[in-house]
C-alpha positions in Angstrom: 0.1 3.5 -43.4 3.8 4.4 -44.5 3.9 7.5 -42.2 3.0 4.6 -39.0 5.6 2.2 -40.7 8.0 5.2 -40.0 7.0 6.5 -36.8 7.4 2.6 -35.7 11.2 2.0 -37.0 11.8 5.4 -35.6 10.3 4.8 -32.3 12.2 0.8 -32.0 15.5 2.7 -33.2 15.1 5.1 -30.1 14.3 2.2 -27.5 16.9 0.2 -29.1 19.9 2.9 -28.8 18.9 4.2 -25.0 18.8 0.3 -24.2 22.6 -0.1 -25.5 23.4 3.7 -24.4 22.3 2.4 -20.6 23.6 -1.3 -20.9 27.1 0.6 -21.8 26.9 2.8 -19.1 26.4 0.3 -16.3 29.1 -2.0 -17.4 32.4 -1.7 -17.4 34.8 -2.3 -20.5 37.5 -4.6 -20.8 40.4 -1.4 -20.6 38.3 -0.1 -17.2 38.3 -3.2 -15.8 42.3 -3.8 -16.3 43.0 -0.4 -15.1 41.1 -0.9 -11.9 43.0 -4.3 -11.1 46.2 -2.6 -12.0 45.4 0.0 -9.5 44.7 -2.6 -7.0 47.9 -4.3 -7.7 50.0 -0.9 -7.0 47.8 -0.2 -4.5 48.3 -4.3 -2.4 52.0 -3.8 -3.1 52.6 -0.8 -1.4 50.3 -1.4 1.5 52.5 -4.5 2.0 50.2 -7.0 1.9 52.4 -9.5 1.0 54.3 -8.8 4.1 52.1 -10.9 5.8 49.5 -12.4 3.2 52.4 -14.4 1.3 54.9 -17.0 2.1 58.2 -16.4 1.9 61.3 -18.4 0.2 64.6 -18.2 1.6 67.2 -17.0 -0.2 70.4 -15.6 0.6 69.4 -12.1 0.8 66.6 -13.3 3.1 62.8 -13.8 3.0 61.2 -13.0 -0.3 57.8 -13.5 -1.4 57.0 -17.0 -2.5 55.2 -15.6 -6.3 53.7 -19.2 -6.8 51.7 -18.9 -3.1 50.7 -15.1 -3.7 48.5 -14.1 -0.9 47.4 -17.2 -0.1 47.3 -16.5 3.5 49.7 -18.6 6.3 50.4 -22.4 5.0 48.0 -25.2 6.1 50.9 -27.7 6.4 53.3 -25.1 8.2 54.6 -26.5 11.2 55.3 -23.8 14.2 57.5 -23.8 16.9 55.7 -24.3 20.7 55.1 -20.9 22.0 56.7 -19.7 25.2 53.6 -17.7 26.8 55.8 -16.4 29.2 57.1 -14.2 26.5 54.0 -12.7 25.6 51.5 -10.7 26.7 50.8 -6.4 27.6 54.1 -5.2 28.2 56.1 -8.3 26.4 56.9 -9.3 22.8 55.1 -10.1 20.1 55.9 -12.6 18.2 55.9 -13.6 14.2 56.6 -17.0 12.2 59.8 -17.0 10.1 57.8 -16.5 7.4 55.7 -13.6 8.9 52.6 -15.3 8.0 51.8 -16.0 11.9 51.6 -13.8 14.9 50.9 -14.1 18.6 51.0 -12.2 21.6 48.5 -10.8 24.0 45.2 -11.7 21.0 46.5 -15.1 21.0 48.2 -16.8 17.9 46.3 -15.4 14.2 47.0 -16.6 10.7 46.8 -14.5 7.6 44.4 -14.8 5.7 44.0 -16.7 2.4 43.1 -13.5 -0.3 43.2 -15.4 -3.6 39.5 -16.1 -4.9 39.6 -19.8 -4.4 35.6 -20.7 -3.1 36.5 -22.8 -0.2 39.6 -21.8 1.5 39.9 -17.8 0.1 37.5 -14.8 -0.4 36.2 -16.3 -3.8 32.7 -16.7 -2.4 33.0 -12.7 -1.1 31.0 -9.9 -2.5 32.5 -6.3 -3.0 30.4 -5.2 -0.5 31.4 -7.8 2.0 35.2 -6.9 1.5 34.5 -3.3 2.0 32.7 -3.9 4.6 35.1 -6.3 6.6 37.7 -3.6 6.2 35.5 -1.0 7.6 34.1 -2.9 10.3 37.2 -5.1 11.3 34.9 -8.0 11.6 35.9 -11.1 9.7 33.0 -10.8 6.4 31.9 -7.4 7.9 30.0 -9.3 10.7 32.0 -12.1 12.0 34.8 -12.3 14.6 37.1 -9.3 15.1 39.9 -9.5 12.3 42.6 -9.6 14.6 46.8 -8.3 14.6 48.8 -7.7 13.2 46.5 -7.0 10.5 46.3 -3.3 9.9 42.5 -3.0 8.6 42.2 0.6 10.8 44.7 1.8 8.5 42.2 1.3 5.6 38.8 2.7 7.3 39.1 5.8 5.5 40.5 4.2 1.9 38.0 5.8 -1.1 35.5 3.0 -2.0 36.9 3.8 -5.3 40.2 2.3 -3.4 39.0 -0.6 -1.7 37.0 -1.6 -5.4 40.5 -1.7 -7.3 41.9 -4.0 -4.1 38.8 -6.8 -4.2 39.2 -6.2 -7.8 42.9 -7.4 -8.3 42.6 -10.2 -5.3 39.5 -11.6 -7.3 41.7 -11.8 -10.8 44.3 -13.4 -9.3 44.8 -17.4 -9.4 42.7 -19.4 -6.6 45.1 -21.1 -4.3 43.3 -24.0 -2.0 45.0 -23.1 1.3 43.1 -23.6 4.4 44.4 -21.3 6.8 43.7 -22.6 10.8 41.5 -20.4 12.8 43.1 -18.4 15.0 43.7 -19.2 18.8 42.9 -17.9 21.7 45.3 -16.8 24.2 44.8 -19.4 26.6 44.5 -22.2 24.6 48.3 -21.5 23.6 50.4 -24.3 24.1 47.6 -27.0 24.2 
């Protein structure tokens, strides 16, 4: 009887340490997860994603990013100048809101996107695998409508998973920011 009694604490001790040797090798700690999300800090601020994703203040150096609307995509109550579609086109200009948070030209007019985790009105409801693949795919959720100029998501078809898992990573810890961008517009319903 005291050799089963053994053999029994034995055996639960073995069960119990691979349980917490596999449970700690398929999470994450606390000092990964930070290191990832700085990564994808360093690596959104020099892809310049604020060039387009953030408002800007003016100050009198110029446009600066607006810190308190970080990467929450082209203002809801921003009010835009009429377009002159004679201006635009193949072979014409392109143009871009003062705060380079709007674009048209031949596409029509787009809006950046709203990249804070808010559930509504950002990417908050978005899975890892739905970011990677929208950025792969160029299709709004990796399925929808083309994501369209200026954003450069060709530039990022070959970023390492490893990569584009640091970027989801630090846009998910960052503050929601309810900002409901406008859908974008197609070229001839400019002006209406």
């Amino acid at each position: 009887m005291h050799r089963t009694s053994i053999f029994f604490i034995i055996l639960v001790l073995i069960i119990t340490s691979m349980v917490f040797i596999t449970l700690g090798l398929s999470q994450k700690t606390p000092a990964d997860k930070t290191a990832l999300i700085k990564k994808g800090e360093y690596l959104v601020t020099i892809s310049g994603c604020n060039d387009c994703h953030t408002p800007k203040v003016f100050t009198p150096e110029g446009p600066v990013p607006d810190m308190k609307k970080l990467l929450s995509g082209h203002p809801a109550n921003a009010k835009l100048p009429a377009v002159d579609k004679s201006q635009i086109g193949p072979g014409k200009w392109v143009l871009f809101s003062e705060d380079l948070t709007a674009a048209v030209g031949p596409w029509g007019m787009s809006f950046s996107a709203n990249l804070t985790p808010d559930d509504q009105t950002g990417i908050g409801l978005w899975t890892e695998e739905v970011f990677i693949k929208a950025l792969r795919s160029g299709k709004h959720m990796g399925a929808g409508r083309p994501i369209l100029p200026p954003m450069p998501w060709f530039n990022l078809v070959n970023a390492s998973d490893e990569d584009l898992k640091a970027i989801f990573a630090y846009l998910k810890s960052l503050p929601p920011i309810k900002n409901p961008v406008p859908a974008p517009i197609p070229p001839d319903e400019l002006g209406k």
